[in-house]
C-alpha positions as CSV (number, residue, x, y, z in Angstrom):
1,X,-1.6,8.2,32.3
2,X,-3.1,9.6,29.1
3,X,-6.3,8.1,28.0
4,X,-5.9,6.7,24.8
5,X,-7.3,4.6,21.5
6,X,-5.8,1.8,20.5
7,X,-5.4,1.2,16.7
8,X,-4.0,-2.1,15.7
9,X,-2.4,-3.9,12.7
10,X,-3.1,-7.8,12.4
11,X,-1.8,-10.4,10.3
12,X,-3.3,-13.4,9.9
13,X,-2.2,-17.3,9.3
14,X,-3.4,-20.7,8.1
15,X,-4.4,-23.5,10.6
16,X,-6.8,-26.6,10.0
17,X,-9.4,-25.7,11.8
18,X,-11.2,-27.9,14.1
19,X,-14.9,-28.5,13.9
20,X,-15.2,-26.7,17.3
21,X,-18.2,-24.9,18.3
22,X,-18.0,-21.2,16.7
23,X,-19.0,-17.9,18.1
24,X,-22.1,-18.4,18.1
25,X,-24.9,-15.5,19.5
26,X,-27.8,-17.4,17.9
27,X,-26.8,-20.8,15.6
28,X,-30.2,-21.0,14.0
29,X,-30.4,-17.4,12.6
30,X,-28.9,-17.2,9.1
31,X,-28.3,-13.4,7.1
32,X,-27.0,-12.2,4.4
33,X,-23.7,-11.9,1.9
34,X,-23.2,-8.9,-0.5
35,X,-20.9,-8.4,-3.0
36,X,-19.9,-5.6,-5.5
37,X,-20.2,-6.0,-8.9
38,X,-17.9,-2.7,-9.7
39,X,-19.1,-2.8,-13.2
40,X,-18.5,0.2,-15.6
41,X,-22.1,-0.1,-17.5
42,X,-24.2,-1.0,-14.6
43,X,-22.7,-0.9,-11.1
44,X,-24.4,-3.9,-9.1
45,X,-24.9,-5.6,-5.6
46,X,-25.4,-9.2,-5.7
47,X,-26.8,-10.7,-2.8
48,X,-26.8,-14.1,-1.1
49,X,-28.8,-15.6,1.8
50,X,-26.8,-17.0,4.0
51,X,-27.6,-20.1,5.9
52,X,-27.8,-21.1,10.0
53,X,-24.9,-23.3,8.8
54,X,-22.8,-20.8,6.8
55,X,-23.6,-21.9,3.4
56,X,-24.7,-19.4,0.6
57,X,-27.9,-19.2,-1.6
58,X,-27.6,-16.9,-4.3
59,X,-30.0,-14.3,-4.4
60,X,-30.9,-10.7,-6.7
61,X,-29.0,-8.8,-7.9
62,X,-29.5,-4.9,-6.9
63,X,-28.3,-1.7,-9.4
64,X,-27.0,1.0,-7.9
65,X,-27.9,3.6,-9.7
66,X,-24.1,4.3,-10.6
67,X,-21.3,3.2,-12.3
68,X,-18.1,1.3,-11.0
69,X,-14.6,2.1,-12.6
70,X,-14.4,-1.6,-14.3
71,X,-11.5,-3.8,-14.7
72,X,-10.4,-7.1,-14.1
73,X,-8.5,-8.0,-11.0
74,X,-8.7,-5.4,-7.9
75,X,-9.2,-2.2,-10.0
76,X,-10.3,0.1,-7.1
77,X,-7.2,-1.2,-4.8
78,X,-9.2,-0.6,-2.0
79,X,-11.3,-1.8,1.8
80,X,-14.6,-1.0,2.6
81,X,-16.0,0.2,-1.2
82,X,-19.0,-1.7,0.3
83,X,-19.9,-1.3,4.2
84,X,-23.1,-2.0,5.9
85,X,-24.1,0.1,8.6
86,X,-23.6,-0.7,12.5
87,X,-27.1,-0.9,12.8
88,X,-26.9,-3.4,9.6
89,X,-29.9,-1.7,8.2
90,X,-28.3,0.5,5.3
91,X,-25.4,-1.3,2.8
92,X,-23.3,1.6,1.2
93,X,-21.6,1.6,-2.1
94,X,-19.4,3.0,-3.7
95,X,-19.4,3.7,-7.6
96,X,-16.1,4.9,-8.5
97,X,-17.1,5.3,-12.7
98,X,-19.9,7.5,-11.4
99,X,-18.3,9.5,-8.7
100,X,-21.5,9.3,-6.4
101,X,-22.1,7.0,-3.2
102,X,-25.1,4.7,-3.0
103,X,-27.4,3.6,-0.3
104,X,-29.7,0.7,0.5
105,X,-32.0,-0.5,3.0
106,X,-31.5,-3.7,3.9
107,X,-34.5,-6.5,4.4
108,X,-32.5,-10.0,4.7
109,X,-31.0,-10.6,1.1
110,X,-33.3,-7.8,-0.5
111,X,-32.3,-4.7,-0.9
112,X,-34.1,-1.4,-1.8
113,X,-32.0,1.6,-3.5
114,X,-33.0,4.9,-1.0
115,X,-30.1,7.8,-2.2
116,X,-27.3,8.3,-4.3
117,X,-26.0,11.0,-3.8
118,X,-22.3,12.8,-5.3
119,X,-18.7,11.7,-3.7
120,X,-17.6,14.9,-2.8
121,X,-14.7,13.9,-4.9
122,X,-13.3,11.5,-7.6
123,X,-13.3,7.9,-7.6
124,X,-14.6,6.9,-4.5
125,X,-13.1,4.2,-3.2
126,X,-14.1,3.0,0.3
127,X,-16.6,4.3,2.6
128,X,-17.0,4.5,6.4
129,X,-19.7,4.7,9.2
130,X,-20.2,5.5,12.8
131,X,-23.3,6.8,14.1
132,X,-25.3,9.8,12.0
133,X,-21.8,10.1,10.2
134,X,-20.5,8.5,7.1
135,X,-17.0,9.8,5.0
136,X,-15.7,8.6,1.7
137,X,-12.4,8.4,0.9
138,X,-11.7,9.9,-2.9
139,X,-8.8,8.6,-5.0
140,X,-8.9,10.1,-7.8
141,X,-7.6,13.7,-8.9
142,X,-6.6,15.7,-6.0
143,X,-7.4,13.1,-3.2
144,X,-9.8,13.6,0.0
145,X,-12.5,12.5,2.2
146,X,-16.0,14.0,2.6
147,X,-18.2,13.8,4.9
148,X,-22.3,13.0,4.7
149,X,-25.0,13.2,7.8
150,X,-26.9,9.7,7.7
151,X,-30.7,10.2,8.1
152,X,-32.6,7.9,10.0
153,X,-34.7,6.7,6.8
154,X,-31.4,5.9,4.8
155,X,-30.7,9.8,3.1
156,X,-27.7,11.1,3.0
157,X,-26.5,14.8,3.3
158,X,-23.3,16.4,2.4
159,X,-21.9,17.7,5.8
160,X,-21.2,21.7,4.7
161,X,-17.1,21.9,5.5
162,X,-16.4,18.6,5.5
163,X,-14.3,17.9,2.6
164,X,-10.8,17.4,4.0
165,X,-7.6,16.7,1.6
166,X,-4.9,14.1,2.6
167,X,-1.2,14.1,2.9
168,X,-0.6,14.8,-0.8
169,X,-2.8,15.1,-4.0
170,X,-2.3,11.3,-5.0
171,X,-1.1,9.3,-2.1
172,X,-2.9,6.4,-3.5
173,X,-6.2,6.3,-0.6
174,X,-7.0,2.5,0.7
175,X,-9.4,2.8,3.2
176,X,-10.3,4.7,6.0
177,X,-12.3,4.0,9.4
178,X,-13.7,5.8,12.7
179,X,-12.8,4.8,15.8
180,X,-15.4,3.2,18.2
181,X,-16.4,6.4,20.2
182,X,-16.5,8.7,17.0
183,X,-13.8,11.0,18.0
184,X,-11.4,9.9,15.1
185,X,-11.1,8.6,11.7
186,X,-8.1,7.2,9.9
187,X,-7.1,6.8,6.5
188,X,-4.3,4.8,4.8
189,X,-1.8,5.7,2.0
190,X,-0.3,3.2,0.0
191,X,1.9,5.3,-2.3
192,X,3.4,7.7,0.6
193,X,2.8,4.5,3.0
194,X,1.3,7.4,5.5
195,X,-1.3,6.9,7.9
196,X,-3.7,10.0,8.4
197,X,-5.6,10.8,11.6
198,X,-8.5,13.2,11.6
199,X,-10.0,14.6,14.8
200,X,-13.7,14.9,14.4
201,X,-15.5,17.9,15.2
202,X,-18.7,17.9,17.2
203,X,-20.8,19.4,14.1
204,X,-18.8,16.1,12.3
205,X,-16.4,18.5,10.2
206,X,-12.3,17.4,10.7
207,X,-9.6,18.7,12.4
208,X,-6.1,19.3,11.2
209,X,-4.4,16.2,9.6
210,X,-1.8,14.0,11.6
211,X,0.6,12.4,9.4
212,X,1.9,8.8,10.9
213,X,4.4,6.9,8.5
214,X,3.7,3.1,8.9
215,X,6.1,1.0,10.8
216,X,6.7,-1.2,8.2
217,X,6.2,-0.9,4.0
218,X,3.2,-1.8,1.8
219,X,0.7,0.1,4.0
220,X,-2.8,-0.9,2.8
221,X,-6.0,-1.5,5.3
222,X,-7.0,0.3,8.6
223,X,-10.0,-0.8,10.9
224,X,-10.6,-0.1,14.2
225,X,-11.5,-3.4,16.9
226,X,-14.7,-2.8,19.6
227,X,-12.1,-2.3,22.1
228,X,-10.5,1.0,20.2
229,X,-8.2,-1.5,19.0
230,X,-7.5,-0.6,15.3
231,X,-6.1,-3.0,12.8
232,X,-3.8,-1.9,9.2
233,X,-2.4,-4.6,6.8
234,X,0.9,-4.3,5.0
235,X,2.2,-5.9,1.8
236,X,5.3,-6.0,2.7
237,X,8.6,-4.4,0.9
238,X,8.2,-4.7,-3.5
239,X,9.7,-8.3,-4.9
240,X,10.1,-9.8,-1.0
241,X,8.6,-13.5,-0.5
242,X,6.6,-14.1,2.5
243,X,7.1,-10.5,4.1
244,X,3.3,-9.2,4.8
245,X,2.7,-7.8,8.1
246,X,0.3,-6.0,10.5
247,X,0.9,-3.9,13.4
248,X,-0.8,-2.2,16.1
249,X,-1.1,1.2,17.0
250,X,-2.6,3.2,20.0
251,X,-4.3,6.8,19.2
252,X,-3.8,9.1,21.4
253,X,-5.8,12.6,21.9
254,X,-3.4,14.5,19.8
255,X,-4.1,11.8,17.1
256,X,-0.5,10.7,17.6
257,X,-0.4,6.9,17.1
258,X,2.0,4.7,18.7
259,X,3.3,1.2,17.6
260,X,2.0,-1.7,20.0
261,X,3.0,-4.5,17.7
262,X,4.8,-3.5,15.1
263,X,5.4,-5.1,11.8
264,X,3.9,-8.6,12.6
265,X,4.5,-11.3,9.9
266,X,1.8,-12.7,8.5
267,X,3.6,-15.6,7.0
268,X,1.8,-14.9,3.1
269,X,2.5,-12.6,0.1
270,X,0.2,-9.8,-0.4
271,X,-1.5,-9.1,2.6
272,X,-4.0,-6.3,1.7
273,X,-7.6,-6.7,3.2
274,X,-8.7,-7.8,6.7
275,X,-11.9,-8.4,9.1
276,X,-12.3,-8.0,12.3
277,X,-14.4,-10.1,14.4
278,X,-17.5,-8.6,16.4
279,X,-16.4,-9.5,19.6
280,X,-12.8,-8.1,18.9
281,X,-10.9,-10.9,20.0
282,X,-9.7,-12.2,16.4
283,X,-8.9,-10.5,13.3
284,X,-7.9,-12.1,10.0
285,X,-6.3,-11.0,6.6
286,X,-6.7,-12.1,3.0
287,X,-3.1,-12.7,1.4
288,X,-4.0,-13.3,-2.5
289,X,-0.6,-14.1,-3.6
290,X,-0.6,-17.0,-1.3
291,X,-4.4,-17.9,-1.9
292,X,-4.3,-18.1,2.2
293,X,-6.1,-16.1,5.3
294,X,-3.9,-15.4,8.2
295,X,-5.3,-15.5,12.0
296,X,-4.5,-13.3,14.8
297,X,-6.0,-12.9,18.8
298,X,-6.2,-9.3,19.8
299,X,-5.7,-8.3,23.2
300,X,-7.4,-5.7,25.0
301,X,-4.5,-3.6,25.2
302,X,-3.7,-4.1,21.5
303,X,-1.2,-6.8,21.6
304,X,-0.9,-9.6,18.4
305,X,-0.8,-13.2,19.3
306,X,-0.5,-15.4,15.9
307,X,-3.4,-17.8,16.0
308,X,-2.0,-21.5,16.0
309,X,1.1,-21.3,13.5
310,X,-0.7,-17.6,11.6
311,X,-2.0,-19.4,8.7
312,X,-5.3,-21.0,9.6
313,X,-7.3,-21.0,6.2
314,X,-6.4,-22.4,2.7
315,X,-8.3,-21.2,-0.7
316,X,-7.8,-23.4,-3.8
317,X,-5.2,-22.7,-6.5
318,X,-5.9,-19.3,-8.3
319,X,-8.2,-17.9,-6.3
320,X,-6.6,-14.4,-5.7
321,X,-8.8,-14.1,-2.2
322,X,-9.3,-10.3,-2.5
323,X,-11.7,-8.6,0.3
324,X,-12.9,-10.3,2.9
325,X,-16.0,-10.4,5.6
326,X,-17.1,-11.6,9.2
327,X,-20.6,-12.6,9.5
328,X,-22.4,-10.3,12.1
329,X,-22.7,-13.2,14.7
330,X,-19.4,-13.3,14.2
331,X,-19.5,-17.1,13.1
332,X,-18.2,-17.2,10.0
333,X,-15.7,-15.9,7.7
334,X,-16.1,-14.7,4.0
335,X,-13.8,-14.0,1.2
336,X,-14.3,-12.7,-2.0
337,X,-12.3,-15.2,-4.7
338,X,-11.5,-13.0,-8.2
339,X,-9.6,-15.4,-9.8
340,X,-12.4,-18.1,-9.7
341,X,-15.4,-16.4,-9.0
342,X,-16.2,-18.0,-6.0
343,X,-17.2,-16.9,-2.7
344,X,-14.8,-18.7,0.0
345,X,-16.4,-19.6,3.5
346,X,-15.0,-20.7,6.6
347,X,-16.6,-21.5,10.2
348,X,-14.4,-19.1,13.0
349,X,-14.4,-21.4,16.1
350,X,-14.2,-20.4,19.6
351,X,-10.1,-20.7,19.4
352,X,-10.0,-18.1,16.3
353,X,-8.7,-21.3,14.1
354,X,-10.8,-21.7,11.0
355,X,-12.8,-24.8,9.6
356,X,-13.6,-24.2,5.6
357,X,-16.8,-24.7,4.2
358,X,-16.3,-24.9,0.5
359,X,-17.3,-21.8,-1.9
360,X,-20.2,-20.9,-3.1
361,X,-20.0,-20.1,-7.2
362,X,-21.5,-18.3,-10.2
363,X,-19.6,-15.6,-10.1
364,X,-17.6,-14.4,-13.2
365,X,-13.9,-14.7,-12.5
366,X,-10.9,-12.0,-12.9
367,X,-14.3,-9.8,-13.5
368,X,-13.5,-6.4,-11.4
369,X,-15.4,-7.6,-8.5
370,X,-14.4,-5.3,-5.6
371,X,-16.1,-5.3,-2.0
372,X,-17.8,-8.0,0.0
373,X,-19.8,-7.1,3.2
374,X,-21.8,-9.7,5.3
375,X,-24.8,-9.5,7.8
């Protein structure tokens, strides 16, 4: 049998959660929440210290040296325009206004601006990292990804050949992600509803493109599980109630993908962003339109089992729950709340159902906010 990656794409549902014990590694260790600002003036990083019990303090707030793109509600229309490293020492950033990436090093909630360095393109939109290699995926003008070398100390440099375009010159880029062992890296389309699969070189340039149309419409977010197990979101068709999805893929050698579970309901309206637990059992989406997160368990082999009923977390009216972030002890669950300016958190217990904690506030609602990571 070929050897093969999995890629998978989840839907998630709401549940009352039970105040079950979560996935804990270490209960008393608190970290850190970091949000985008996405401003056209100033492009910013606000940071919040994060609690042994999930709560949020917030913190500074951190320029990065670039510009966003601005807007109110979603501009960038985008996962992952803020990522922190595997190694969670390094946050990335993207400033779409400026056309340039940004990088910090990370100390708790404090963070200290080390590069900034050009796109390769325009209007970055999302960034990814595995290893010494990072890519950005450009939106704007003739679309592409380009690739960086990720120094030790936090500097990046532009990887000579790297530059790759997609399917077409404006397939309307989402996000993109590498798989665990670093072999591929995928990209989603949302106007051509493609998925592109990149083999990666051993000098960390790309390979010919692979074109995979989506099993089901409204293609928007990709990530990849521990397992090889990769995860996409999909809206679902234009004007249809309750018709969000996710499916799973495997990836084979040839950078083929093949459907696992295909076109999964999540039972919400406007599925878009998801997170992916550490551990790779559970993965969860953010559905706006329904202010709700969907919950699904992830099997090795990339099966989707819908987590007690799919919906297991409720936001409050008008909350448009845009991006969304599991805490790196994989204990709790963040979203990023435009329409109120509010941070939503929830506890992930050992089932995958969710318990909410409240929001933490002060944010500046409908604002352009766009990208939430957490450590």
């Amino acid at each position: 049998m070929k050897a093969f990656r999995v890629l998978l794409v989840v839907a998630l549902g709401f549940v009352a959660g039970l105040p079950v014990r979560s996935n804990a590694q270490n209960p008393e260790r608190g970290g850190a929440v970091f949000l985008m600002t996405n401003a056209a003036n100033r492009n910013q990083v606000i940071a919040y210290e994060r609690n042994a019990d999930g709560s949020l303090q917030e913190g500074q707030t951190f320029s990065t040296g670039g510009q966003g793109s601005g807007g109110v509600t979603d501009p960038l229309g985008s996962q992952g325009s803020l990522t922190l490293t595997q190694d969670h020492r390094f946050l990335l950033a993207v400033n779409a206004g400026s056309n340039d990436v940004s990088v910090f090093r990370v100390f708790g909630a404090t963070l200290s601006l080390v590069d900034r360095v050009p796109s390769g393109g325009t209007m970055p939109v999302a960034v990814a990292q595995q290893g010494n290699l990072v890519y950005v995926v450009n939106a704007g003008g003739t679309s592409n990804v380009s690739g960086f070398y990720l120094h030790w100390r936090g500097y990046l440099r532009p990887i000579p050949n790297s530059t790759a375009l997609l399917s077409t010159a404006s397939p309307g880029a989402a996000s993109l992600s590498f798989d665990p062992r670093g072999q591929t890296l995928l990209v989603t389309e949302k106007t051509t509803n493609n998925i592109d699969a990149f083999p990666i070189r051993f000098n960390g340039t790309l390979g010919p493109i692979s074109i995979t149309p989506s099993v089901g419409p409204g293609l928007f977010g990709v990530l990849f599980a521990p397992s090889g197990v990769a995860v996409t979101t999909q809206t679902g068709p234009a004007g249809a109630q309750t018709a969000s999805a996710v499916s799973s893929y495997a990836v084979h050698r040839n950078e083929t993908l093949n459907a696992i579970s295909p076109d999964v309901p999540t039972d919400a309206n406007a599925t878009c962003w998801h997170a992916v637990t550490p551990d790779g059992r559970f993965v969860y989406t953010s559905n706006p339109r329904s202010t709700s997160i969907s919950g699904f368990a992830i099997s090795f082999q990339g099966a989707l089992t819908p987590i007690a009923g799919t919906v297991v977390g409720s936001l409050p009216a008008g909350s448009v729950n845009l991006d969304t972030a599991v805490s790196s002890d994989g204990r709790f669950l963040y979203t990023l709340n435009s329409g109120t300016g509010t941070v939503g958190i929830f506890g992930i217990n050992q089932d995958g159902t969710l318990t909410s904690l409240g929001e933490a506030g002060g944010l500046t609602a409908n604002a352009g906010y766009n990208g939430i990571a957490a450590n």
